[in-house]
N, C-alpha and C positions, 0 to 999 in steps of 0.2 A: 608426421608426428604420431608418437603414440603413446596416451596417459592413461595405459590399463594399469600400469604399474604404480602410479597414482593415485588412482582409485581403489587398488586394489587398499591402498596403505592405509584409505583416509576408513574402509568400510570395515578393514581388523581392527584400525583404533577405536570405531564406532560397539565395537562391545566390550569395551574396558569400562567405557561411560558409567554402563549400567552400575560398576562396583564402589563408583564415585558417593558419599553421603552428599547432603546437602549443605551440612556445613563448607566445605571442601569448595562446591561448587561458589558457593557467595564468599568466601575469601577470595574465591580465583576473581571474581566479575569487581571487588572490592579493591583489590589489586591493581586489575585493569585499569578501570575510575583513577586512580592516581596517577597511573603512568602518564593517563592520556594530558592529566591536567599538567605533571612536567615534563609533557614532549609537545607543548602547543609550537612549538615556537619551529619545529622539527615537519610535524603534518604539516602546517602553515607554509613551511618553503616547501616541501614535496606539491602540494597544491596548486602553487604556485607557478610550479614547475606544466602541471596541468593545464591552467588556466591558459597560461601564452599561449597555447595550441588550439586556443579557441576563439571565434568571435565573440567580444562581447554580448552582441546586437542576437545570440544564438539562442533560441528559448528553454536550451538544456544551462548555456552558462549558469544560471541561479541555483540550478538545481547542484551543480558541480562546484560550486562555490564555498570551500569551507571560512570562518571567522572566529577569531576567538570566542565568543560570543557561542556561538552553534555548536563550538567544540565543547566548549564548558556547559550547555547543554546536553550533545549526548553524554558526557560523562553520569551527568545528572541524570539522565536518561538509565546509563547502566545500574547506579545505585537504587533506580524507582526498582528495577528485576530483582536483585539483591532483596529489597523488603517484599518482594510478592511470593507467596504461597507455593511451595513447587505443583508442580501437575503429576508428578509421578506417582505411583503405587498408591494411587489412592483408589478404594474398592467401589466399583460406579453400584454393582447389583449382588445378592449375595442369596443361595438359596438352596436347599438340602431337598432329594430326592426321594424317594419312595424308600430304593434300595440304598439308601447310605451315604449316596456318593453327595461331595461336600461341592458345589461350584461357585465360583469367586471372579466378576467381571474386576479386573486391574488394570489402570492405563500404562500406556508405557510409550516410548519415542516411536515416533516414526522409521529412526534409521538414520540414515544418508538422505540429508536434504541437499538440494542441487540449485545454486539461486546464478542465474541469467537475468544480468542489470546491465546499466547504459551507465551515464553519468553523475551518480549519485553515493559519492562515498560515505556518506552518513552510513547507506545501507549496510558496508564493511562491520561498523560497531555494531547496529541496531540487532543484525541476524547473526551475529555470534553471541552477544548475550543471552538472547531466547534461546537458540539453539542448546547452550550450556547448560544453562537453566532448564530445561525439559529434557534432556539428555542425548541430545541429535549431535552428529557430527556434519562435516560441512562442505562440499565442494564450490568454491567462489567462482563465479567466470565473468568477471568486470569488462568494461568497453575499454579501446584504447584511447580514449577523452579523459579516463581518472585514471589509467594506470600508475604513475606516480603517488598517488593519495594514496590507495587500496594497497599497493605492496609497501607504504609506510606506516598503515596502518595493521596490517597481518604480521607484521616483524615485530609490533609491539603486541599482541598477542600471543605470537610462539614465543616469545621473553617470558610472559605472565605466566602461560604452559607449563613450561621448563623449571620455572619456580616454583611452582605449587605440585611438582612431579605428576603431570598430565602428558599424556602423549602428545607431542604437539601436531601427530598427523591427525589428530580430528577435526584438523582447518587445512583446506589444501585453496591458494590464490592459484587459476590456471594463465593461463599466458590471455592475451588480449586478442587475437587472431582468430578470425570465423574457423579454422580449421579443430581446435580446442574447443568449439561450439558444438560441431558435429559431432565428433567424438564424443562430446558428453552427454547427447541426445541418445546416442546407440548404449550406455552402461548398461543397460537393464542387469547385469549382475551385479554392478557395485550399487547405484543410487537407486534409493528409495522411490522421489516425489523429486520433480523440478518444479520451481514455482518464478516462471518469468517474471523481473518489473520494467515498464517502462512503455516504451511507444505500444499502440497499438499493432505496429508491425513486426516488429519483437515477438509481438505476446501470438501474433496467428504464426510468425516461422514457427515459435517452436512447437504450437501444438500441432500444426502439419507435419512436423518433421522429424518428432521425439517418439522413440519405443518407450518410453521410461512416462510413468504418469504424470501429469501436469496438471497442476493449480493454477487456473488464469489471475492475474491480480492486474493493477492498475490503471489498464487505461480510463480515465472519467471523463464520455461526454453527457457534461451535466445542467439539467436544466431546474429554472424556477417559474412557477405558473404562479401569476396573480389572476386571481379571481376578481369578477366582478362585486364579490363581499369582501375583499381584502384591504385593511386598513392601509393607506399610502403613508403615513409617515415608517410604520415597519416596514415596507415595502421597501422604501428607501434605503432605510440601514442594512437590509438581510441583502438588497441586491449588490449594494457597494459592496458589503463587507467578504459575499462570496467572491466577485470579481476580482476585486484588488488587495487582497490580505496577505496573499502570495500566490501569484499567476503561474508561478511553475508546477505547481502540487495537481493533484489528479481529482481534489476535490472542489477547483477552481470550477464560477459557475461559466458558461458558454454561452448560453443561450437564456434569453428572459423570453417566455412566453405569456404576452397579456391577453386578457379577454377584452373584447374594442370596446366595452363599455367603460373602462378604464385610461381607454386611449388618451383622453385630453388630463390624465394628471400625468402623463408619460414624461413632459419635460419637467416635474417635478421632482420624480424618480431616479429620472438621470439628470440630474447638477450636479449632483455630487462626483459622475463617472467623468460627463466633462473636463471637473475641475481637476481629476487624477490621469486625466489624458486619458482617455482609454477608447480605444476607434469602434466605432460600432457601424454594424451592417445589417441597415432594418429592412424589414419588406415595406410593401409603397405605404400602404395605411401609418405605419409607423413612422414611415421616413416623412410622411408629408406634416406629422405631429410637430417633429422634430427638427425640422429645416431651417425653423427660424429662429429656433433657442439654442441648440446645440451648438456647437463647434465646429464650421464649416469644412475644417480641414481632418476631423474627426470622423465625418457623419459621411458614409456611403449604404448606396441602396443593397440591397443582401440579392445575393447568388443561389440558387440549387445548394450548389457546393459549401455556403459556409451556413448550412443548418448540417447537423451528423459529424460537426469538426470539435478537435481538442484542441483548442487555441495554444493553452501555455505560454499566453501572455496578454498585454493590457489589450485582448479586440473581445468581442464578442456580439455575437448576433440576437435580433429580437424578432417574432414571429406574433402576431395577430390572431386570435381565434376568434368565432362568432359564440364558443360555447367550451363547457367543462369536457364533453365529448370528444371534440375538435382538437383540444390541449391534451387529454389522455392518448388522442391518434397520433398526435406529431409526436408525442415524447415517447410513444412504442416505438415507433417509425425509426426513432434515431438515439433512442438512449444505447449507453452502453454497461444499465442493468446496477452502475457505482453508485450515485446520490442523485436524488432529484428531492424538489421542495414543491410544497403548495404556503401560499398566503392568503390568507381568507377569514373570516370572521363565521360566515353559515357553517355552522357544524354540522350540516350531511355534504356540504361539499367537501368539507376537511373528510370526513369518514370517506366517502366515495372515492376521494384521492388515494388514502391512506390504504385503501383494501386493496385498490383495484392496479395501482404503481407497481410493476415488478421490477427492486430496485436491492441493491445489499442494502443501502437505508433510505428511507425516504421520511422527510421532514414537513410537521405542522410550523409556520411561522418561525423559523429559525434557519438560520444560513449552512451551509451544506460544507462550510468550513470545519463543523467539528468532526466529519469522518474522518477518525484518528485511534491510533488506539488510546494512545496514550489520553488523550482528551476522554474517549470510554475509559477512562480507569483502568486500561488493562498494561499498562507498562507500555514499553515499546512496541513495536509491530512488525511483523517482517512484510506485510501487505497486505491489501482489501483485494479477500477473494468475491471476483464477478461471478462465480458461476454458482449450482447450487449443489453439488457433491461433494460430501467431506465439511467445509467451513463457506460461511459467507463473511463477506465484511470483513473487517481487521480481524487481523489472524493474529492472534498473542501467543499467550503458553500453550492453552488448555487446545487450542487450534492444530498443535504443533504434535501432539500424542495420538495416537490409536489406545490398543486397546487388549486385551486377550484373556482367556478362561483360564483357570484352574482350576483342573479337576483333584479333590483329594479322596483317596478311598482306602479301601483296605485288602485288597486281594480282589478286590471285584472282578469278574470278566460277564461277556454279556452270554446273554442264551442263545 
C-alpha cells in the first residue's frame, strides 16, 4: 500500500486553512453540530455495525459504544468550540529593536496533525473540531473495532467541507490495517506531529517506531493516597467516584494507596465499591482488613503485576504504606505521569504531595475524574499529553498551535 499520495493531498489542503476567517470556520463546526443531531439514527447503525465484532465483557466495548445520549453530547461538545476564542494570530510577544527592525511573536497551526486511536469514535468528532478551529488539518488512522463508526462519521464531515467550500482533503480516514500505521509513521514530509490515544502499547509502538514527532497522550495508571490526615468520609466519595464514574476513561483511579494508620476505616471506604461490584486486589495488610466486610467473591490478595496496571474496568488494586514517603515511592514506581490524587487534611502533607508528584495533574481532595478538557473549560480535547514537551495535560486549542516571528523592516540588511 501506498498513502504518500494521501498525504500528499491532506498536507496542500493544510495551507488553504490559513486563508479560512473564523467566521467561516464556526459556521463549518455549526453545520456539523446539526448534521450529527440529524444523522443519529445513521452513526448509531454504523456503530452498531462495530459493536457485533466485539465482546461485550471487552474493556475497550464502553469506550466504543456510541448512544444517543453521547451523540447528542459531542454535538454539544462541537458547538462548546464554536463559542471558544480562536488561538490564531494572536501576538504572544511584541518588540522593536535598536536598528528598527519591528518583531512580532504570532501563533499559528501546527500543520498536519496525525492521530493513531483504538476504539473510540467520539475521538472522530472531538479532533476535527479542534483541529478546524486552530487551523490544522488531519490524518485519521482508526482501529478496525470502529471502523464502521469513523468512516460514517468522516463522510458527514467532507458533506459539511463541500458545503461551506473547504477542501475536504484536510480530513483523510486512513484504512484500519497496521500496514497504513507504518506508512504514517515514516511521513515525515507530509505530517507535522502524531499524537497516539489509547493503550499503553499503542502509545510505546509508535514512539519506537515513528520518524515524524510524537505527543504521548493517554495511558492513566492512576493512583489515590490517603493520608493518615485524610478525612474518610471524602475519602469515600473521591474513591468511588474515581473508580466507577466510567472505568473506560484513562482518568479511571487503579490503585488506592492507604497509610496503615488508616487501615481499619478501609472497609468504610470500600462499601460503597463493594456495592458497585468492583474486584479489588489488596496486599495482605489490606486484604486481612477487608476479608470479612468486603465481598468474598470480589476481594483477592494483589500480585506484583496488578500494582503498574490500567484496569479499564470495575477492578482495582490497593497498596499499604507505613509513611507519605513510602506512597511518594510506590506512585513514582508506577505512575504513568496522567493524574494522581492526595486526600488529607495536614497541609504540608497536601503541599509535600502537591510539589513533589510528577503528574500532568495531580489533585488536593478531589477525584482524578475531572482530567478533561472540557471539565478545564477548554472545550473538547484531543488528549492528555504525558510527557513534558510542547503541552501537558489536556491538549485543547491553544495546545494545538506553535508559533513564529515576524520580522518587519525597511531595507535593513545586517553588517
Amino acid at each position: 500500500m501506498n498513502l504518500q499520495d494521501t498525504f500528499s493531498k491532506v498536507n496542500k489542503a493544510s495551507r488553504s486553512l490559513a486563508l479560512l476567517t473564523e467566521d467561516k470556520i464556526n459556521k463549518t463546526l455549526d453545520d456539523l453540530a446539526q448534521l450529527t443531531w440529524e444523522n443519529i439514527p445513521e452513526i448509531l447503525a454504523a456503530n452498531e455495525k462495530d459493536l457485533a465484532r466485539m465482546d461485550p465483557e471487552d474493556p475497550k466495548y464502553d469506550r466504543l459504544k456510541l448512544t444517543q445520549a453521547r451523540i447528542e453530547a459531542i454535538a454539544a461538545d462541537i458547538l462548546n468550540v464554536v463559542k471558544l476564542p480562536s488561538p490564531l494570530n494572536r501576538t504572544l510577544s511584541e518588540k522593536s529593536l535598536e536598528n528598527g527592525l519591528k518583531l512580532t511573536k504570532v501563533s499559528v497551526p501546527l500543520g498536519v496533525i496525525g492521530i493513531i486511536y483504538e476504539a473510540r469514535p467520539n475521538v472522530t468528532f472531538d479532533v476535527f473540531s479542534l483541529c478546524l478551529k486552530s487551523g490544522n488539518s488531519l490524518v485519521l488512522k482508526g482501529g478496525s473495532d470502529a471502523h464502521d463508526s469513523n468512516t460514517a462519521i468522516v463522510k458527514l464531515i467532507h458533506q459539511v467541507l463541500e458545503k461551506n467550500e473547504i477542501d475536504p482533503n484536510i480530513v483523510a480516514l486512513l484504512p484500519p490495517d497496521r500496514e497504513a500505521t507504518a506508512e504514517m509513521l515514516q511521513a515525515v514530509d507530509y505530517i507535522d506531529i502524531i499524537i497516539p490515544r489509547g493503550s499503553q502499547g499503542l502509545i510505546n509502538f509508535v514512539r519506537n517506531n515513528s520518524k515524524v514527532p510524537v505527543i504521548e497522550t493517554g495511558a492513566g495508571i492512576v493512583h489515590t493516597y490517603l493520608d493518615k490526615s485524610g478525612d474518610i468520609e471524602k475519602a469515600a466519595k473521591i474513591v468511588t467516584n474515581a473508580k466507577t464514574r466510567r472505568v473506560s476513561v484513562c482518568n479511571a483511579l487503579d490503585c488506592l494507596v492507604i497509610h496503615q494508620d488508616k487501615l481499619e476505616d478501609l472497609p468504610k471506604i470500600a462499601k460503597s465499591l463493594g456495592e458497585k461490584q468492583v474486584k479489588v486486589f489488596a496486599d495482605k495488610p489490606a486484604y486481612e482488613v477487608l476479608k470479612e466486610s468486603y465481598p468474598k467473591a470480589l476481594l483477592f490478595e494483589a500480585e506484583d503485576e496488578h500494582f503498574g496496571t490500567e484496569f479499564l474496568a470495575m477492578t482495582m488494586s490497593i497498596k499499604t504504606v507505613p509513611s507519605m514517603e513510602s506512597a511518594l515511592e510506590h506512585i513514582a514506581k508506577h505512575s504513568s505521569k496522567h493524574s494522581e490524587a492526595i486526600v488529607a487534611e495536614d497541609q504540608a502533607a497536601l503541599d509535600i504531595f502537591l510539589k513533589s508528584v510528577d503528574a500532568a495533574a495531580v489533585y488536593a481532595n478531589t477525584s482524578t475524574a475531572f482530567t478533561d478538557g472540557a471539565q478545564f473549560g477548554l472545550g473538547a480535547e484531543i488528549g492528555i499529553s504525558t510527557q513534558k514537551l510542547h503541552a501537558r495535560g489536556p491538549m485543547a486549542l491553544e495546545e494545538l498551535t506553535s508559533y513564529k516571528w515576524i520580522i518587519r523592516g525597511d531595507g535593513h540588511i545586517r553588517d
